[in-house]
C-alpha positions in Angstrom: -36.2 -20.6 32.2 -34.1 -17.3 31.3 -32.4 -17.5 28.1 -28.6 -17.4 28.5 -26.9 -15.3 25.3 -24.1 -17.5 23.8 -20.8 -16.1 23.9 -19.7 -14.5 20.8 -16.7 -16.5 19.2 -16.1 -14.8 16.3 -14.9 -11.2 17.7 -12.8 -8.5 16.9 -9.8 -10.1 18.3 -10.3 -13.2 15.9 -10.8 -11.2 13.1 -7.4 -9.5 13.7 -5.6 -13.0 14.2 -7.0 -13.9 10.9 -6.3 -11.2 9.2 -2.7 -10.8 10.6 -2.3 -14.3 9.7 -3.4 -13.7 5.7 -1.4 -11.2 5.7 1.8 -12.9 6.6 0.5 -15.8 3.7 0.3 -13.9 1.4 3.8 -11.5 2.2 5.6 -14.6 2.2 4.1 -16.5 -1.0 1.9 -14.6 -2.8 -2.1 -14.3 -2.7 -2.0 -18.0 -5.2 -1.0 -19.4 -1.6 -3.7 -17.8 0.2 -5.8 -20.5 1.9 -8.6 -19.9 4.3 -8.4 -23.5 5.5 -4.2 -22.4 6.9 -4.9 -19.2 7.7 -7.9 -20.7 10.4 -5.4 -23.4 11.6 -2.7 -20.9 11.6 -5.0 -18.3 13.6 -6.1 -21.3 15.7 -9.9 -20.9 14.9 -12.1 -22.1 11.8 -12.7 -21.4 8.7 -16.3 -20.9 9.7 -14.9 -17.5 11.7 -13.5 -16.7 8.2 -16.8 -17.1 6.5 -18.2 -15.0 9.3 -16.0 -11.9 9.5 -15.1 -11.5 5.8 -18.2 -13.5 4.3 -15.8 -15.5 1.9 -12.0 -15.7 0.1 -12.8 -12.9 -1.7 -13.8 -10.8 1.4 -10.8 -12.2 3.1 -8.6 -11.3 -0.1 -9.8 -7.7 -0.4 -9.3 -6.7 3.9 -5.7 -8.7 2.9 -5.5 -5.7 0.1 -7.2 -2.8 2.5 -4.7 -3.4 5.3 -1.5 -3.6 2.3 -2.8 0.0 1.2 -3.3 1.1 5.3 0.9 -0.4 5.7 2.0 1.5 2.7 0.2 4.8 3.7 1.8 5.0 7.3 5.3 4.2 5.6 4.0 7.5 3.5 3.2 9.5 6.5 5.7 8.9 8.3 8.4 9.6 5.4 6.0 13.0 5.2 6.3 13.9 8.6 10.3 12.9 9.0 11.1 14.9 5.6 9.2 18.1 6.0 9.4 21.0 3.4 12.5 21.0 1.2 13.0 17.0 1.1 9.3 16.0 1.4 8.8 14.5 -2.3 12.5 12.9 -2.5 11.6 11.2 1.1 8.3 10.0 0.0 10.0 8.6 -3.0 12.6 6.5 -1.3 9.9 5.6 1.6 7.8 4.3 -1.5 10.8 2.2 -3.3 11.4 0.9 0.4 7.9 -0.1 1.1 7.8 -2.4 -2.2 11.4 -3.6 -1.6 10.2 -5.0 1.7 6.9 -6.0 0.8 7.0 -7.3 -2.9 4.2 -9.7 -2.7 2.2 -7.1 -0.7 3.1 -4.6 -3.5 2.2 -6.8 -6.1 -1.0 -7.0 -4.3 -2.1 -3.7 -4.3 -0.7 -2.6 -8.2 -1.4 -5.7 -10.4 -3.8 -8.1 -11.6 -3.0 -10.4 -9.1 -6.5 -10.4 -7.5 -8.1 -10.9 -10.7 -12.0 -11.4 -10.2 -12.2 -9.9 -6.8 -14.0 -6.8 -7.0 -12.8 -3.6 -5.8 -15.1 -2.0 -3.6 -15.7 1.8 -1.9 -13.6 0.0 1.3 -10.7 -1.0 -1.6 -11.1 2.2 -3.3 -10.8 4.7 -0.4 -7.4 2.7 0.8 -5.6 2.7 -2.5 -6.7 6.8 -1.9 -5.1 7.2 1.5 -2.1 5.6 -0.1 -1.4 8.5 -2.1 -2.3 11.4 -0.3 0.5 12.1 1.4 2.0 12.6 -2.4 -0.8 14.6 -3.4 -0.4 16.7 -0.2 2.9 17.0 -0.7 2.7 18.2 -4.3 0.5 20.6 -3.4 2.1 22.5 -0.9 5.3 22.3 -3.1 3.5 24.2 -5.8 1.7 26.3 -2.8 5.1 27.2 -1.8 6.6 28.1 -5.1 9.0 25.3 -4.8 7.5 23.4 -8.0 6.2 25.5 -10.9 2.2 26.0 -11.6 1.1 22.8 -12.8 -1.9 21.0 -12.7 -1.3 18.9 -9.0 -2.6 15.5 -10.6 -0.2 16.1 -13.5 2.3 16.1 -11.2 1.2 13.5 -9.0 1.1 11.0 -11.9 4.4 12.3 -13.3 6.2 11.2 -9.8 4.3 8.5 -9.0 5.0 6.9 -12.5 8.4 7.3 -11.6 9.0 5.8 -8.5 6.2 2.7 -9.8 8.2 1.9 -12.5 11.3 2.4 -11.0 10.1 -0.3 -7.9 8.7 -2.5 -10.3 12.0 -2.4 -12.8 14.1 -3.4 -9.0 11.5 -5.6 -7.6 12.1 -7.8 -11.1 15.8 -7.3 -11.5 15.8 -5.2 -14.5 16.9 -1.8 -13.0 20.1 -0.7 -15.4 23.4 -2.4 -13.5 25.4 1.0 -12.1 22.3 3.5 -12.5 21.4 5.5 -9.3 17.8 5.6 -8.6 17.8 8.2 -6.4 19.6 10.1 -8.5 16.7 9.1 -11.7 14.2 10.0 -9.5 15.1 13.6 -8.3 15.6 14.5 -11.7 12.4 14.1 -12.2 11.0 16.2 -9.0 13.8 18.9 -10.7 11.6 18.9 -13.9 8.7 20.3 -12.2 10.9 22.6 -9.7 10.2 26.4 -10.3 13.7 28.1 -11.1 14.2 29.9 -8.2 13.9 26.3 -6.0 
């Protein structure tokens, strides 16, 4: 008798419904409403497919934080490629305030302790990396360009993205100053590292 190979169930396509379902969880209530038991009713399979494609919560918890980084790094991109040269920085810094406005539990995700005791891995690691590149490149063909003085480029990098962190987070919790432009706080700072020719 010839051995028949059993379909596989838990494919590619399930793994995407899963994951697009966690997603949407924890987007709408935080990752302290993430349930693998709803997310498998909600994706119409299992939780034995979650157990197999992400191993566990934690697994499931960490692609959850992988594809929040991979969402935030094409709002980058695209802000990159729509704001080329002069207005580069200034559009990633709005595209960045934008992101965490519309994604706040995402956000919270990604740049807080919410997933405390799941461990960051090299998959974790290298998103939270593509995140920021497009500021990095940015930066650094502003300084390239004479446009922003010669300065250390992670200097910079950490001086903007403090900024436009702190001022998300100061919106996302209602604390921004009543009247105070943010856009306006925000290019003051890219004018502190401008050459004075720019």
């Amino acid at each position: 008798m010839v051995a028949v190979a059993r379909p596989r169930s838990h494919t590619d396509d399930v793994r995407t419904r899963l994951l697009d379902e966690a997603v949407r969880m924890v987007a709408a209530n935080g990752v302290g409403a993430l349930s693998v038991r709803e997310v498998a009713r909600a994706a119409d399979t299992s939780t034995t497919a979650v157990y197999s494609l992400f191993g566990n919560k934690e697994g499931l918890s960490r692609a959850i934080l992988v594809r929040a980084f991979d969402s935030f790094a094409h709002a980058q991109r695209s802000a990159a490629a729509a704001a080329a040269g002069e207005a580069t920085l200034e559009g990633l810094g709005v595209a960045y305030v934008g992101w965490a406005l519309e994604n706040p539990r995402l956000y919270e995700l990604m740049f807080s302790d919410a997933l405390v005791g799941v461990e960051r891995t090299e998959e974790t690691r290298a998103a939270a990396t593509r995140a920021i590149t497009p500021l990095r490149a940015g930066v650094q063909e502003a300084i390239g360009s004479g446009r922003l003085r010669a300065a250390d480029p992670e200097t910079v990098v950490a001086s903007l993205w403090a900024q436009v962190h702190g001022m998300a987070t100061l919106l996302l919790s209602g604390n921004y100053p009543e009247g105070a432009d943010p856009v306006a706080a925000a290019t003051a700072v890219i004018d502190g590292w401008r050459t004075s020719r720019a």
